[in-house]
C-alpha positions as CSV (number, residue, x, y, z in Angstrom):
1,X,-3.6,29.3,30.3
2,X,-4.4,29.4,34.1
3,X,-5.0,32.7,36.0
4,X,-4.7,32.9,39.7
5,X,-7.0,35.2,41.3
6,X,-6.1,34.8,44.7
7,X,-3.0,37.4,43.7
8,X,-2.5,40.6,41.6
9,X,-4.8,44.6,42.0
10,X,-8.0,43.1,42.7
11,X,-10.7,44.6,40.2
12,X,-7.6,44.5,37.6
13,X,-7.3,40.5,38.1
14,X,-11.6,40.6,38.3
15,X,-12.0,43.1,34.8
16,X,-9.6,41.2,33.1
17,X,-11.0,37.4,33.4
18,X,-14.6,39.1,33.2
19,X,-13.8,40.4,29.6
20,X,-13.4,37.4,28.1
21,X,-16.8,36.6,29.5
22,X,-19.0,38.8,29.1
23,X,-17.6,38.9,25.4
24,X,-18.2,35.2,25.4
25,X,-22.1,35.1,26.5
26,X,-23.1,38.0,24.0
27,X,-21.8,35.7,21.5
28,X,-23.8,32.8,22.9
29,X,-26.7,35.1,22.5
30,X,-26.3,35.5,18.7
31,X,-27.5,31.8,18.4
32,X,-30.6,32.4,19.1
33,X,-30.7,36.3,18.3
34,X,-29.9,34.8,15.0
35,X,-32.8,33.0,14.2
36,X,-34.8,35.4,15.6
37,X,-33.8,38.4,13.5
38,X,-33.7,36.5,10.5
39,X,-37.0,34.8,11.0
40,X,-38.8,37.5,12.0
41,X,-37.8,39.3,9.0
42,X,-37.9,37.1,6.0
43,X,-41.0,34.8,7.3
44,X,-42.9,36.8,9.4
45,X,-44.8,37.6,12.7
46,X,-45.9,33.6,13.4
47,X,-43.1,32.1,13.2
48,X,-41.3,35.0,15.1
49,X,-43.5,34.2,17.6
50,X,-42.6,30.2,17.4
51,X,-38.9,30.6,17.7
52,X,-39.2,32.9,20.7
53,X,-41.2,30.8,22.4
54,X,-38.7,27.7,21.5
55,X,-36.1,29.8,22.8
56,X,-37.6,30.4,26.4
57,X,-38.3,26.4,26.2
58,X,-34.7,25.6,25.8
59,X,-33.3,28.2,28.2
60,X,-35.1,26.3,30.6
61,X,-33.9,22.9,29.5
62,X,-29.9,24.5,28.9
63,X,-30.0,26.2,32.6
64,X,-30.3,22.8,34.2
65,X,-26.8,22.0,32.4
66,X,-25.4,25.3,33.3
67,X,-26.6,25.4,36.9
68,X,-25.0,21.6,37.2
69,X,-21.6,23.2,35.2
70,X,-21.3,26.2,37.1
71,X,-21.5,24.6,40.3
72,X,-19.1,21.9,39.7
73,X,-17.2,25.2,38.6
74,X,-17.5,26.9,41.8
75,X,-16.2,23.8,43.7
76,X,-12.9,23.6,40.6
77,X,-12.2,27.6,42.0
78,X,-11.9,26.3,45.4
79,X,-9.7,23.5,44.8
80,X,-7.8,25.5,42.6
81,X,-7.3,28.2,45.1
82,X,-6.0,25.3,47.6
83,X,-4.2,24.2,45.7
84,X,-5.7,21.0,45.6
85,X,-5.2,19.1,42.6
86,X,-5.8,15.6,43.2
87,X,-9.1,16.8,44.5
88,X,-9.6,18.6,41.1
89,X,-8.7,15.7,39.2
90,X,-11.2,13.4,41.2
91,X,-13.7,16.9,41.2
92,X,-13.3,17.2,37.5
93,X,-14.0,13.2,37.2
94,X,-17.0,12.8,39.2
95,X,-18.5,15.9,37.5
96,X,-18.1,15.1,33.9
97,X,-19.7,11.4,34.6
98,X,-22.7,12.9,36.7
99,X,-23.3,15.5,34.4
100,X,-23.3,13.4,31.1
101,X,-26.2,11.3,32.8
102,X,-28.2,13.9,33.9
103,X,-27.6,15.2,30.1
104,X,-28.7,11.7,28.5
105,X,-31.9,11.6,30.4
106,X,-32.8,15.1,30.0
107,X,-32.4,15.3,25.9
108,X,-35.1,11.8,26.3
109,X,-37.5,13.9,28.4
110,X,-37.9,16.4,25.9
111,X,-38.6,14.4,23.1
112,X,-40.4,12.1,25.3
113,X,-42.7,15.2,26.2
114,X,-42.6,17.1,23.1
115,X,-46.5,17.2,22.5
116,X,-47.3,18.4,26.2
117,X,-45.3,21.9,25.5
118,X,-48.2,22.6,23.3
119,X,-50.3,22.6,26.8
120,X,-47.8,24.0,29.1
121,X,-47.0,27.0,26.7
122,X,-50.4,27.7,25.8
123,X,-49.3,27.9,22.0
124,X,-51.9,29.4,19.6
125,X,-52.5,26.7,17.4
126,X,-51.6,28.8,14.1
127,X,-47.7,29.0,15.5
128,X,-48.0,25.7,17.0
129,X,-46.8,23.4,13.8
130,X,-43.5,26.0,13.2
131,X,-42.8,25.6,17.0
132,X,-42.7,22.1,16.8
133,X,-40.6,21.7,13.6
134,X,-38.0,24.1,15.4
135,X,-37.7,22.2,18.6
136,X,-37.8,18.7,16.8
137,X,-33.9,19.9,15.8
138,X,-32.9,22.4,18.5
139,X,-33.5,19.7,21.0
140,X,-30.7,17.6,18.6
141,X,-28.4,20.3,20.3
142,X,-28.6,19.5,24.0
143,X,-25.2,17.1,24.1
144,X,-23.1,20.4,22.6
145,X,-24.9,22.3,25.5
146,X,-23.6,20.1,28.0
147,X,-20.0,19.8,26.2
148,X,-19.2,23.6,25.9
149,X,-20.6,24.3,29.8
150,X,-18.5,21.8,30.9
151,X,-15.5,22.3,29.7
152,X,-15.7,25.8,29.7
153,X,-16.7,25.9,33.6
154,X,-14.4,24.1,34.2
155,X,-11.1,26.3,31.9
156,X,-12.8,29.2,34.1
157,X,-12.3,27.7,37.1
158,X,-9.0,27.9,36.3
159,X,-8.9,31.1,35.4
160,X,-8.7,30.7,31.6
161,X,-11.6,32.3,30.4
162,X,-10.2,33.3,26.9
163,X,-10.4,30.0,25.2
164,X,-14.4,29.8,25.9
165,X,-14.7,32.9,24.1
166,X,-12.7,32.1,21.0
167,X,-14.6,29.4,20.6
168,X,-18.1,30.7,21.1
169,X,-16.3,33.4,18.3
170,X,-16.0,30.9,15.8
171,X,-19.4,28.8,16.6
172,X,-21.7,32.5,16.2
173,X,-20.3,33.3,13.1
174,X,-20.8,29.8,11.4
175,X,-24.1,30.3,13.2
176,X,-25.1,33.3,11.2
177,X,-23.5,32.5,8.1
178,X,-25.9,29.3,8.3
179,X,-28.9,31.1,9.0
180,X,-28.8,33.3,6.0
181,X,-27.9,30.0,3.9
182,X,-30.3,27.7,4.9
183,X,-33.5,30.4,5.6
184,X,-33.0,32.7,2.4
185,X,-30.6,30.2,0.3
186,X,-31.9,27.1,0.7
187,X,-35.6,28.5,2.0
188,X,-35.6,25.9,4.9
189,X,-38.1,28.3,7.4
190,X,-37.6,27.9,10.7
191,X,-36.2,24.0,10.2
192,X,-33.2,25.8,9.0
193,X,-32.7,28.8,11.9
194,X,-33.1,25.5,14.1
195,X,-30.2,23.0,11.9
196,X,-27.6,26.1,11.5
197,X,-27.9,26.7,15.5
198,X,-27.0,22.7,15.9
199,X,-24.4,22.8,14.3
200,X,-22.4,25.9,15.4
201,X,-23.4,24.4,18.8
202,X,-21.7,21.3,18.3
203,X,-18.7,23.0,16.5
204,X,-18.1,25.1,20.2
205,X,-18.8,21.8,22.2
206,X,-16.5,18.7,20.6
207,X,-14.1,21.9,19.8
208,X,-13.5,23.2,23.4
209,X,-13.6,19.5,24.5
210,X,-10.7,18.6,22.5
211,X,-8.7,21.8,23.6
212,X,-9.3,21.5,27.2
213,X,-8.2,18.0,27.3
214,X,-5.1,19.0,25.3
215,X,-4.6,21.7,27.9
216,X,-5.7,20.7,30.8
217,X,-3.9,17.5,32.2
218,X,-6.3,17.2,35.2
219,X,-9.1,16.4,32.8
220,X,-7.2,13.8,31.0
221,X,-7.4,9.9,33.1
222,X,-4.3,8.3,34.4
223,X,-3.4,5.4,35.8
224,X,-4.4,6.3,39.7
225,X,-7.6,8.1,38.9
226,X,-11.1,6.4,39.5
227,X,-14.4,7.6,40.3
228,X,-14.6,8.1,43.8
229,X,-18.3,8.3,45.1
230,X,-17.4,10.8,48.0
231,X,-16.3,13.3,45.3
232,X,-19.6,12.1,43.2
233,X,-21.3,13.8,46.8
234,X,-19.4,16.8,47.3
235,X,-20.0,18.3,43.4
236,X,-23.7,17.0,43.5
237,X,-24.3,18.9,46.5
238,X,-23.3,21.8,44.7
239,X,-24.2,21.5,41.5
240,X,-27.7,20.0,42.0
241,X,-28.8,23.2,44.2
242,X,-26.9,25.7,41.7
243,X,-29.1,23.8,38.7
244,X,-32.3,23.9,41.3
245,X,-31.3,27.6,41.5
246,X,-31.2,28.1,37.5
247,X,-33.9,25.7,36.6
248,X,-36.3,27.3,39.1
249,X,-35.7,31.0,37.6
250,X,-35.7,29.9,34.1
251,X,-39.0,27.4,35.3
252,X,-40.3,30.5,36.6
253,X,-39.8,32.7,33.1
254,X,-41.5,29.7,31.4
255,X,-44.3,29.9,33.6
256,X,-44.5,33.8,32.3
257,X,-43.9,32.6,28.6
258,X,-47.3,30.9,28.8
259,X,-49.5,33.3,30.1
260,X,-47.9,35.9,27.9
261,X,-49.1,33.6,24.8
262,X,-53.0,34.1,26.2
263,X,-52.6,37.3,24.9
264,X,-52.2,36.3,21.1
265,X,-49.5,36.2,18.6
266,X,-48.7,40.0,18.6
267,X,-47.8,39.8,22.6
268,X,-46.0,36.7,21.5
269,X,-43.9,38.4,18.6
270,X,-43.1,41.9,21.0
271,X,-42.0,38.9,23.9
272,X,-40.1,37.5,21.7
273,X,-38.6,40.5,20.2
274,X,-37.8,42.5,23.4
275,X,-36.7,39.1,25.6
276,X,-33.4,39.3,23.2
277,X,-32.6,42.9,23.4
278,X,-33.6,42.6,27.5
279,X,-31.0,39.5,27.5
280,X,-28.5,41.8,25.5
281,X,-28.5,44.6,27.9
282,X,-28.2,42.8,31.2
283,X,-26.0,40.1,29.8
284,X,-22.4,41.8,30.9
285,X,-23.0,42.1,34.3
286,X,-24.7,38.7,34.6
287,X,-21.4,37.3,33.3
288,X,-19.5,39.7,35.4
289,X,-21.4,38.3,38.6
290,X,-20.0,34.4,37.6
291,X,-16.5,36.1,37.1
292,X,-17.1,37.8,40.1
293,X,-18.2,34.4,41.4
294,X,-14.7,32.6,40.5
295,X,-12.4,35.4,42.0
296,X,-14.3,34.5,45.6
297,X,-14.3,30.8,45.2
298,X,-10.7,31.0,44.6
299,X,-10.1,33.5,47.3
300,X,-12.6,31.8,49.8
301,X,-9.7,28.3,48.7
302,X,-7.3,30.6,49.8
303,X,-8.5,32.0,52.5
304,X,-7.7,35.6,51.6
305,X,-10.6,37.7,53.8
306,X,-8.7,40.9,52.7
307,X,-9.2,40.4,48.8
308,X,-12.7,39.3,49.1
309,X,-14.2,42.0,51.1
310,X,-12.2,43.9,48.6
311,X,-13.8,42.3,45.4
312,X,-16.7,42.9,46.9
313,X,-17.0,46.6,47.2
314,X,-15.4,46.9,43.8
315,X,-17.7,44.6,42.1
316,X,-20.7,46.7,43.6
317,X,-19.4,49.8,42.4
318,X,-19.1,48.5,38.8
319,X,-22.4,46.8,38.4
320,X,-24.1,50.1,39.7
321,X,-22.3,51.7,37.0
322,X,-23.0,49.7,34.1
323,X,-26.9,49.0,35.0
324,X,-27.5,52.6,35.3
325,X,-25.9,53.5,32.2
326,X,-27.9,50.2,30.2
327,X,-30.7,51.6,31.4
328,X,-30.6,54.9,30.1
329,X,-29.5,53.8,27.0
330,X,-32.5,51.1,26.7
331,X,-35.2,53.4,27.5
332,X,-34.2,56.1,24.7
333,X,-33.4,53.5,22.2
334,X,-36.4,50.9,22.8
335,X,-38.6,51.9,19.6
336,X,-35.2,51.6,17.2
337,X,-33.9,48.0,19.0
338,X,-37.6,46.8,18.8
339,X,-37.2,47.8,14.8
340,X,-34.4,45.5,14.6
341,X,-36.6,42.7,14.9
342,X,-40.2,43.6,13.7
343,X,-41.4,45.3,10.5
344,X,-42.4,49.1,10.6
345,X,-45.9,48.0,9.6
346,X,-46.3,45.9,12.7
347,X,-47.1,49.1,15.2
348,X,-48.9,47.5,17.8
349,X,-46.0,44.7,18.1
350,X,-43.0,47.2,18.1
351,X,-45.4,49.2,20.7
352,X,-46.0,46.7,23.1
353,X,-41.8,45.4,23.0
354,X,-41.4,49.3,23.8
355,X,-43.6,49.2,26.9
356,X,-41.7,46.1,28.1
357,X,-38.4,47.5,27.4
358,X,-38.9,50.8,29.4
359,X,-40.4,49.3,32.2
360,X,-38.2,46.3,32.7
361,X,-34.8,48.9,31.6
362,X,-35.5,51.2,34.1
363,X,-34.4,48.9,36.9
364,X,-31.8,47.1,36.2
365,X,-29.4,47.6,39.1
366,X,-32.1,45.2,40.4
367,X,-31.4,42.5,38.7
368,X,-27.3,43.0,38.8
369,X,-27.2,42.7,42.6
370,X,-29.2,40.0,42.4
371,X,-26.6,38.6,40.1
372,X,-23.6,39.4,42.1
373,X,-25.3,37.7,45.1
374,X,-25.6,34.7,43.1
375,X,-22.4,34.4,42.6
376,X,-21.5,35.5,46.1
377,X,-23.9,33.0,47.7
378,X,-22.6,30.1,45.6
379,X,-18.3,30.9,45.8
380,X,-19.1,30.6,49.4
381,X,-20.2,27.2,49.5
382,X,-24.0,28.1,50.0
383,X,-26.0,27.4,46.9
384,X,-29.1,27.0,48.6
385,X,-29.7,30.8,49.5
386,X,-28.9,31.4,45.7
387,X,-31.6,29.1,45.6
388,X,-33.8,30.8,48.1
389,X,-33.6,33.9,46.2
390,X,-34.4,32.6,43.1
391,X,-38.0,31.3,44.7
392,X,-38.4,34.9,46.3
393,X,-37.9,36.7,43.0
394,X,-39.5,34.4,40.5
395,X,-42.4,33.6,42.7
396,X,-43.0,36.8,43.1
397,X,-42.8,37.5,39.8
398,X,-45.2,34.3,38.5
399,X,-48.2,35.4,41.5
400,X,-47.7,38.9,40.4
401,X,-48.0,38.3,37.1
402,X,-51.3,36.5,36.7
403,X,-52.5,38.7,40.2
404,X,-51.7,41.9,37.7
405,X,-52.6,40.7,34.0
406,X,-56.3,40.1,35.3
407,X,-57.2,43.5,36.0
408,X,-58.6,45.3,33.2
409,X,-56.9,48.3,34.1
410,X,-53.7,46.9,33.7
411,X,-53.5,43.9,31.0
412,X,-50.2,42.5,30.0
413,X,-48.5,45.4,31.4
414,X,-48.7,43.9,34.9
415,X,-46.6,40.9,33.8
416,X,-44.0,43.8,32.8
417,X,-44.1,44.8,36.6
418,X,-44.2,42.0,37.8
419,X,-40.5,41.5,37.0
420,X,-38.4,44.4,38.6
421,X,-41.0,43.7,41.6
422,X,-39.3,40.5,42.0
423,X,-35.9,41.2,41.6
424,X,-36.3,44.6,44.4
425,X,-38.1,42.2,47.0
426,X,-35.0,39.4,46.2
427,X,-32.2,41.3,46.7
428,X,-33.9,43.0,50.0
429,X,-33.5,39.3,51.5
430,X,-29.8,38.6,50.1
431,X,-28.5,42.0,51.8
432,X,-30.5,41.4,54.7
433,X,-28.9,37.8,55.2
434,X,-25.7,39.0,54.5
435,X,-25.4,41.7,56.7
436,X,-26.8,39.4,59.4
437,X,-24.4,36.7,59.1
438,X,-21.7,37.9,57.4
439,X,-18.5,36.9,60.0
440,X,-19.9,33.1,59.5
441,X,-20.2,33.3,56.0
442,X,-16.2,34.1,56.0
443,X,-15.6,31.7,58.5
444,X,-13.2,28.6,57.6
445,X,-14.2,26.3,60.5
446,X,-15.3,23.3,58.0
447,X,-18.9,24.5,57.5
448,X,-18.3,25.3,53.4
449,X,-17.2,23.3,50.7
């Protein structure tokens, strides 16, 4: 089912294809929440520590797929909102074939490099071997990455952003109902987290591939349609900045994922532990910023000024609300979430997730602007000041980070700060370049996409 944005009550047409995706990601989430629960209660601190640190390894690895997805995506809204669909035929070609290259070479690196995460990660060699039996199968998984984005950037694109979700329904449930199985059934440790995650992955992938080209006759070839390399062009200028843009943030978090392991495994477990919760709470209005993202790119196809300055002031309103009320509720609850994942008798861990929790909670209105200009940046056809702010905030974050964790005073805690830090001094340089060229960046005299 196709939605138009470009028509309709503006945040009513924005709420309603948001829904579906912010409903869709917090299921994405259980994949990994999962394993994490599970494993860090049934077998313990370790190998707690060993599938949190896997899962800040392959966010990195997965947000170079999605950046290339949701670029291509962007670029689908546009010639959607044009009207355009010969050009989202050839789009929808040229980005499938690019794409599944980039994927093939990627899933070789990380085998190829396997034994040099050890090194990058600065892994404590007693959570070292459970680290690497995890990622010797998760990495199995990166083809049903690249599947599900696809497909599902591109049915958003189109305004269809229920069928991503139903799937990603069905995939988290077999994904839980496996980790129980294969952990406490079969007692397969952290093997099995890593085999039930595959598979549900692979169930949402070839499952929304098969649907969309059922659906979707744009995706499916015909007799006229060939790869044409000036299409190849136009989505890898998108896409590649919108990948350098999620690579370098997630590149950035790995960075932090290292120097947090200096600190031992209990850092490691309470990282871990509160990195889930932390993705939980400011998951919604991520997903609401790349729905947010869709009803400009469409718009911006259309040319309809009046509904994106409109979008805009109502998207601002609503992630204001929602941050403010996510923090609150983080900050009281931060000792019960953390409890969730760690045993009562591990004190220090559940105190340290707690620390993180409230400082990082407090501020997250920081992070949903920075979201929302994200998507603002990229819907416009300028993915390299998403890119630009993603180097202001995570830099930032990686210098103050090991500037902050040396001082005695301060410890790990300055890794903590170093995070709302880089989000405040981020979105001071998105707002500022917006409100200085803000009549060009709603111009239509050929300088976008």
């Amino acid at each position: 089912m196709e939605r138009d944005l470009t028509r309709g009550p503006v945040m009513g047409s924005m709420l309603r294809f948001a829904v579906p995706m912010i409903l869709g990601d917090l299921l994405q989430q259980c994949y990994n929440v999962a394993d994490t629960l599970i494993v860090g209660r049934y077998l313990g601190k370790h190998a707690l520590a060993a599938v949190g640190s896997s899962f800040t390894l392959m966010t990195f690895l997965t947000s170079i797929l999605l950046g290339l997805c949701m670029g291509s995506g962007a670029v689908f809204s546009i010639r959607f909102g044009q009207r355009d669909q010969e050009g989202l035929r050839e789009g929808a070609l040229a980005s499938f074939v690019l794409i599944a290259a980039l994927t093939a070479a990627l899933n070789g690196l990380a085998f190829a490099c396997l034994d040099w995460v050890r090194l990058l990660l600065r892994v404590p060699e007693e959570v070292w071997p459970m680290m690497r039996e995890y990622l010797d199968v998760i990495f199995c998984g990166i083809a049903a990455t690249f599947f599900y984005n696809f497909f599902a950037s591109f049915l958003r694109a189109v305004g269809n952003s229920l069928a991503p979700l139903v799937f990603l329904a069905a995939s988290a449930g077999l994904n839980i109902a496996l980790d129980l199985w294969f952990v406490l059934g079969l007692e397969r440790g952290v093997s099995g987290a890593a085999e039930a995650t595959v598979i549900a992955q692979y169930l949402s992938g070839l499952g929304i591939a098969a649907y969309a080209l059922t659906r979707c006759p744009q995706l499916r070839p015909s007799g006229g349609l060939r790869l044409r390399w000036r299409r190849v062009g136009e989505i890898a200028g998108s896409s590649i900045l919108t990948c350098v843009q999620q690579s370098v943030m997630n590149l950035g978090i790995l960075m932090v994922q290292g120097l947090v392991n200096s600190f031992g495994p209990t850092v490691m477990a309470a990282f871990a532990a509160a990195v889930k919760i932390d993705a939980f709470a400011y998951m919604p209005v991520q997903d609401f910023g790349n729905a947010f993202s869709t009803f400009i790119a469409q718009n911006y196809g259309a040319r309809r000024e009046d509904r994106i300055r409109a979008g805009l002031k109502g998207a601002v309103l609503a992630a204001l609300v929602f941050c403010l009320a996510v923090s609150a509720l983080v900050w009281v609850f931060a000792a019960p979430l953390m409890g969730l994942f760690v045993e009562a008798g591990e004190a220090e861990t559940i105190r340290e997730g707690v620390r993180y929790l409230r400082v990082e909670g407090a501020f997250y209105c920081g992070i949903g602007c920075l979201f929302l200009l994200y998507g603002l940046y990229r819907a416009l056809g300028r993915p390299g000041m998403s890119v630009a702010l993603t180097v202001v905030s995570l830099g930032a974050r990686v210098a103050l980070a090991h500037i902050l964790s040396a001082i005695p005073a301060v410890g790990v805690a300055g890794i903590w700060w170093s995070v709302p830090i880089g989000w405040a001094l981020a979105d001071a340089v998105g707002l500022g370049w917006y409100a200085l060229r803000r009549g060009r960046l709603l111009s239509w005299d050929g300088d976008g996409p």
